[in-house]
N, C-alpha and C positions, 0 to 999 in steps of 0.2 A: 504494500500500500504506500505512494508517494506520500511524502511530508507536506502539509499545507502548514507551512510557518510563516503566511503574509500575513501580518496585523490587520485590522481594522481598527482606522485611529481618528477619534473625535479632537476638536479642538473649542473650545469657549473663550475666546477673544474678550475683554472685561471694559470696559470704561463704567466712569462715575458720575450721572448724569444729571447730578449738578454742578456741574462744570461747563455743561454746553455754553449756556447763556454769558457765562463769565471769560469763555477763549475760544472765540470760532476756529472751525476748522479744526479744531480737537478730536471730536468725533470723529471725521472722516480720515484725519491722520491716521489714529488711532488702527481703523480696519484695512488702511494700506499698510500701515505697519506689521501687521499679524501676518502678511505675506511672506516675512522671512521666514517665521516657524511652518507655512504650508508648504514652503519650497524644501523647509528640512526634510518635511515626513517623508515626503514624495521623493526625495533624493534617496531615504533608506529601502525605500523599495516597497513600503508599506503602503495600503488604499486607507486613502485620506475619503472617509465618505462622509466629513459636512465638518465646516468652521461655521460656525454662528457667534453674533457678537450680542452680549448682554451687556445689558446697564441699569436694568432695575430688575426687583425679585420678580415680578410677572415674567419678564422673557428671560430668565434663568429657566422658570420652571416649564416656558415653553420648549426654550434649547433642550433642557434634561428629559422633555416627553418625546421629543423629535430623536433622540441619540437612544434611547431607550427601545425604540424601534428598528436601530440600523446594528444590534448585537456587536457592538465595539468592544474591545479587545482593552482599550486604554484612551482613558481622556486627560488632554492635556489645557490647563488651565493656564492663559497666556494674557500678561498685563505688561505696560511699557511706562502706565502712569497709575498713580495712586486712584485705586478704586476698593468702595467698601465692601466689605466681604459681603455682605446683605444683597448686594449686586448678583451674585455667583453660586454662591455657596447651597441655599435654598433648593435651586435643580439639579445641582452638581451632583449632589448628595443621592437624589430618588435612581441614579442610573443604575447604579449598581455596580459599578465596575470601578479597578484602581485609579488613581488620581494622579499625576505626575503638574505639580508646579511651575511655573518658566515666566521668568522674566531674562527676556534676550535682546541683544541690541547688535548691530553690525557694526566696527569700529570706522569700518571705511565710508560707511551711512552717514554717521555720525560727524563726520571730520567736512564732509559735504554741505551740511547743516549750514556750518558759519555762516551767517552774510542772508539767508535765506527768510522771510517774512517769516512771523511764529506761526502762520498756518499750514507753510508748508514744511518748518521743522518738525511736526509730531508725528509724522509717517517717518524718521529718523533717527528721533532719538530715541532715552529712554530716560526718564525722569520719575526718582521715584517708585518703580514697578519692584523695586525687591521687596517692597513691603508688602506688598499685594502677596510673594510669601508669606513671610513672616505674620500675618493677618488670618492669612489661607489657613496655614499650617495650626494655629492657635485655635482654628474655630473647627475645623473640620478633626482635631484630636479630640475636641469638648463634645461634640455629634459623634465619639466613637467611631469614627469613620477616618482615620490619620492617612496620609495623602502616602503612596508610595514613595514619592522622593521630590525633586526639585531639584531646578537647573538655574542657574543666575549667572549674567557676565556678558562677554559678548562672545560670539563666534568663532571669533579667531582666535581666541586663547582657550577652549576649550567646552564651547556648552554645544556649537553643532555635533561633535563627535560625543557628547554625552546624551541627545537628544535623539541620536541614530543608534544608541547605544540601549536606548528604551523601547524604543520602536521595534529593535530587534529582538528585545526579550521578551514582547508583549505579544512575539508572534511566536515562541516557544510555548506560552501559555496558551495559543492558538492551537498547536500542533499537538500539546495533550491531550485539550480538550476532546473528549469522545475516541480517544486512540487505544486501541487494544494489542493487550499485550497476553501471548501465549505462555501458559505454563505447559510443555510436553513432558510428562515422567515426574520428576520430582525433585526434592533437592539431594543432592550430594551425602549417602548418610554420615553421620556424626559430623557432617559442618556446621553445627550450633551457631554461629555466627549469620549463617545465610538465610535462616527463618524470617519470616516473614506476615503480615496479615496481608492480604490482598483488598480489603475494604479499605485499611489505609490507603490505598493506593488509589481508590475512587477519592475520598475523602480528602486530599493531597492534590492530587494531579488531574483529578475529573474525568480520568482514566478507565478501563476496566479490562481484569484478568480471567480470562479465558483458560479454563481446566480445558486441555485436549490430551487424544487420543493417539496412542502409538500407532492404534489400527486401521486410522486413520488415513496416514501420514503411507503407512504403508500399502493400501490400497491404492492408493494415489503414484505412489512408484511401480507397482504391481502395474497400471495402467497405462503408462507412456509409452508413446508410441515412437517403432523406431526409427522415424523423423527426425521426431524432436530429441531423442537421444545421440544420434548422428549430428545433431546441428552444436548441441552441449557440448559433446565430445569435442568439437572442433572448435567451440573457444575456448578450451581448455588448454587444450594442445598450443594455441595462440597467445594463451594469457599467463603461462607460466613455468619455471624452469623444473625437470626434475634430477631428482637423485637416487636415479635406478639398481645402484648399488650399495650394499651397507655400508663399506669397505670393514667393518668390524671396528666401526666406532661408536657403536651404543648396543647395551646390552639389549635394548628393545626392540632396534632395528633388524629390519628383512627389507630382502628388493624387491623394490616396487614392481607388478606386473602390466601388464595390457589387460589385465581383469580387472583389477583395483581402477583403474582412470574408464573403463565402462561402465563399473557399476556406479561411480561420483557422478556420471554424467547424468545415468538415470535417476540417481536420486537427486539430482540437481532440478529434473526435470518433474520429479513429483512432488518435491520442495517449493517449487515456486506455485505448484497450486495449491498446495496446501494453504501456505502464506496468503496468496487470493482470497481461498474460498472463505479464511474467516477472518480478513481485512487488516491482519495483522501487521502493527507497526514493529513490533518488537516480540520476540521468543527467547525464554531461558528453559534447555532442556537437560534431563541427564534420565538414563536409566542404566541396570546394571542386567537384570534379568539373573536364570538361573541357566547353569549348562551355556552351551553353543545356541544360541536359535536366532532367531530374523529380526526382531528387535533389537537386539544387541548388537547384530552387524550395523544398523542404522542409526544406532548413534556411533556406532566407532568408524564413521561413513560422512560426517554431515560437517566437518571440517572447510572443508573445500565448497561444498554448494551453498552451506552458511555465508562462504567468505564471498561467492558470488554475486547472491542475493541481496548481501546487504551494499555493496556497490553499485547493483544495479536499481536499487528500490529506495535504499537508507535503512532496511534494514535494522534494527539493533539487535543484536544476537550474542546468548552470552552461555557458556555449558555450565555444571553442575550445579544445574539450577537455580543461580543467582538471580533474582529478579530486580536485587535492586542493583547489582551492577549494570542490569539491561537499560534500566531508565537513566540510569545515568550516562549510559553511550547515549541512547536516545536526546537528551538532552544535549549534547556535545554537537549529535548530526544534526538535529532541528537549527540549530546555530551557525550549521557550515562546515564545522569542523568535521572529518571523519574520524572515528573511534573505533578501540578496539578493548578487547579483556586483559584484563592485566594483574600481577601481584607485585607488592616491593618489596625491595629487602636489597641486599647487596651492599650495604654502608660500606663508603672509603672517606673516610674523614679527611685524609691530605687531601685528595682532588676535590671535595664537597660533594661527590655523588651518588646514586641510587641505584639499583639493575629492578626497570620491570619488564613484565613480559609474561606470557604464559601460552598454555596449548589452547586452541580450541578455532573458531571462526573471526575474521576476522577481518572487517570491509579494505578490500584490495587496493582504496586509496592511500591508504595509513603507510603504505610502501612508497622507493622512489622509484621501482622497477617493479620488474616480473617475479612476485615471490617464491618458493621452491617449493615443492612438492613432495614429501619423504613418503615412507610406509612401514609401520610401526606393530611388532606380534604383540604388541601390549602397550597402554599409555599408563603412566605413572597412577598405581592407583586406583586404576580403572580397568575394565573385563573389556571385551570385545579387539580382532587385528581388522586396523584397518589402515588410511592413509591420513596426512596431516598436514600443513599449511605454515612458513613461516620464515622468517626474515626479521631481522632490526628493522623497528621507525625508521622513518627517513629523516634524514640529519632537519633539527631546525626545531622553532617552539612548540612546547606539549604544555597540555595542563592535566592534571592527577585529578581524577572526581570520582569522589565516593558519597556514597549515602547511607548515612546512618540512621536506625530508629531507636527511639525517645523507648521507656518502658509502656507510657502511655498512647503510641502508635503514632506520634510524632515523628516526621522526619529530619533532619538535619544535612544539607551539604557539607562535606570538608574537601577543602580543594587548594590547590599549590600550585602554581609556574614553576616549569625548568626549559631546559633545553637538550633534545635528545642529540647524542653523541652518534647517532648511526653505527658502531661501531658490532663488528662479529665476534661476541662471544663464545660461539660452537654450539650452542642448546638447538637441535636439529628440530624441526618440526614447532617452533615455540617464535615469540616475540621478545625474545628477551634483547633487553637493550640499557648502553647505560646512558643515565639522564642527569645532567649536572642543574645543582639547585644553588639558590645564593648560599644557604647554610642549609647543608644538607643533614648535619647531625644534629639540629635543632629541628630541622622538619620531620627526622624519621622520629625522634625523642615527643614531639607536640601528635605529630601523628598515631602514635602509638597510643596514647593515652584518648585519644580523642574521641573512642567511643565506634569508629570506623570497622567493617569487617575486614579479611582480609584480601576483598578483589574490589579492586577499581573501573572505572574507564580511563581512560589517554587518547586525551584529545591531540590533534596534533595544528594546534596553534595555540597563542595565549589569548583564553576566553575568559578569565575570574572576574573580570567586571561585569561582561554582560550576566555570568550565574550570578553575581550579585542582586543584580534589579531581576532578574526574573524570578528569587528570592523573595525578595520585597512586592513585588506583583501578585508571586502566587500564595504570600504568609510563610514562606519555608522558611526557616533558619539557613543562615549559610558562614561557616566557620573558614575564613581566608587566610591559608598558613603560610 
């Protein structure tokens, strides 16, 4: 199922009208001025579907019946001159959705201003409007209703990239909304850490988790046709390197066959319906079964078509059962970023760095090439031989997201910037990669205690700002280490 992460973003433009009578041309400044912040929205790629300008509590409450209609994502409250909260506030409130603040000015507007009559400096300047904050903020915490954030300053020193930086999280909370997320088999046994409620996760993310079926999954490969297995097979063969011989460097390794890359292909091919048929943004799966049987090949099989899938789709996909590792890739790809599973550990205190990385699926952006292909009579751990997927990150910035839950089903982000080192450590079939942090032995020390399980996503840019506001968007906690 593609990601729909375009925002829907309202805007209420403010004046205080009484003022009309006492500085013509106020008014109408005023809603040429509000032009800079629609030319923001629209540059972050968001659907600006209505600015309306208020100036008394009547057409507040008209604006906030009109946005009420248009199922916005985030409304942005935009003042350039002092206006009383009584103006705004009153329909703001009825929408229902988060609040972001702004008072913005353009500095190169501004410097143009000089010399120009005062009716046509108020489309210009800004005079006054941070209060229109400060006002906002005071009145809308006293309504219970506290504004996700607020932006003040001008453009060029940092509030358009903070403006497009809300718009983009506004449309992660877009991209949860109604998104399903599959649980195939179960969790991982005795990983206590990776429990979970699934209600949370409506309750949270407005999400919802999808109990499926192995037998499913396997009629659906049972069923492809050998078309579409023919057609798999041959971007496979296009899309990555392999290593058809062990040479006797892992205990768990065997050569890879010309059976192993037909059966990935057909289960490639009954994977992507699966993932169709029941809308699925995101899958965390694990089973172990008993003996040799068919289910068991099929997860020790879903390496490779996972890793396709979620390339081709967005995908988030995560194995033994982590779900909430999954949403946090999810969260990563709705952003832009491409993610993958991961664990840490590896502390080297001289360099400052971390090693993560781990087995499983793994979207085929996160590479800077064609990643490798092993085949594996056993995975760490784990029953079923099948084949595997893996390479180092590609050199350049990652961010570390995890998600943690509260006793009381609260969730919590923890999340950290570094910089992945691309480098080859030898872990055949894996992600293992080292990532240098500012202080890495104060991140693995803060991290550890944090409450965190022990798998991530890694994202491969740096996004902790925007999980911040989409944080404060959606009421999550988000811990920035």
């Amino acid at each position: 199922m593609k990601i729909n992460s375009r925002a829907r973003i309202g805007i209420m433009m403010c004046g205080h009208s009484e003022y009309w009578s006492q500085y013509p041309g106020m008014r109408e400044g005023l809603i040429a001025h509000n032009k800079l912040l629609e030319d923001i929205v629209i540059k972050s790629g968001a659907e600006l579907v209505g600015s309306r300008f208020v100036d008394t509590p009547e057409s507040s409450y008209e604006a906030g019946a009109y946005f009420r209609t248009q199922d916005i994502d985030l409304l942005f409250i935009n003042g350039a001159h002092y206006c009383g909260s009584g103006h705004f506030i009153p329909g703001a409130i009825t929408i229902g959705c988060p609040i972001v603040l702004t008072a913005i000015f353009s500095e190169a507007l501004r410097d143009e201003a000089a010399g120009l009559p005062a009716s046509e400096r108020y489309s210009r300047i800004s005079a006054a409007g941070h209060i229109i904050v400060i006002e906002g903020s005071s009145v809308l915490r006293r309504c219970g209703r506290p504004e996700a954030g607020f932006v003040s300053g001008s453009i060029e020193s940092g509030a358009e990239t903070q403006i497009i930086e809300w718009c983009r999280a506004a449309g992660v909370a877009r991209a949860f909304r109604g998104a399903m997320f599959g649980s195939l088999g179960y969790i991982y046994p005795t990983m206590m850490d990776l429990t979970y409620n699934p209600l949370s996760v409506t309750r949270s993310f407005n999400s919802y988790v999808k109990m499926l079926d192995m037998c499913e999954l396997s009629e659906y490969i049972d069923e492809a046709s050998e078309g579409d297995v023919k057609a798999q097979l041959d971007f496979i063969n296009e899309s990555f390197l392999f290593e058809y011989e062990n040479a006797g460097n892992s205990l768990a390794g065997r050569a890879l066959t010309r059976d192993d890359l037909d059966y990935n292909a057909r289960v490639t091919v009954g994977l992507r319906k699966f993932v169709n048929k029941n809308n699925l943004s995101g899958l965390a799966f694990y089973y172990v079964g008993r003996g040799s049987n068919d289910y068991q090949r099929i997860f020790a099989n879903l390496n490779v078509p996972g890793s396709i899938i979620a390339a081709e789709s967005g995908l988030a996909i995560a194995t033994e059962g982590d779900m909430r590792a999954t949403l946090a890739i999810y969260l990563a790809t709705a952003l832009g970023y491409p993610a993958s599973f991961s664990e840490l550990g590896g502390l080297n205190v001289a360099e400052s760095t971390l090693v993560t990385g781990h087995d499983g699926p793994h979207n085929l952006r996160v590479y800077s090439g064609k990643p490798t292909i092993t085949a594996f009579k056993w995975s760490g751990g784990k029953n079923g031989s099948g084949i595997s997927v893996g390479d180092p990150l590609k050199a350049g910035p990652v961010t570390i997201i995890s998600l943690m839950e509260y006793p009381d089903g609260q969730y919590r982000f923890v999340i950290a910037e570094g910089e992945s080192l691309q480098d080859n450590i030898g872990n055949r079939g894996r992600t293992t990669t080292t990532c240098r942090f500012k202080n890495a032995k104060d991140l693995y020390e803060k991290w550890t205690v944090s409450g965190v399980s022990h798998h991530q996503g890694v994202a491969t840019g740096h996004c902790a700002s925007l999980i911040e506001k989409y944080g404060k968007i959606a009421g999550i906690d988000v811990l920035w280490l």
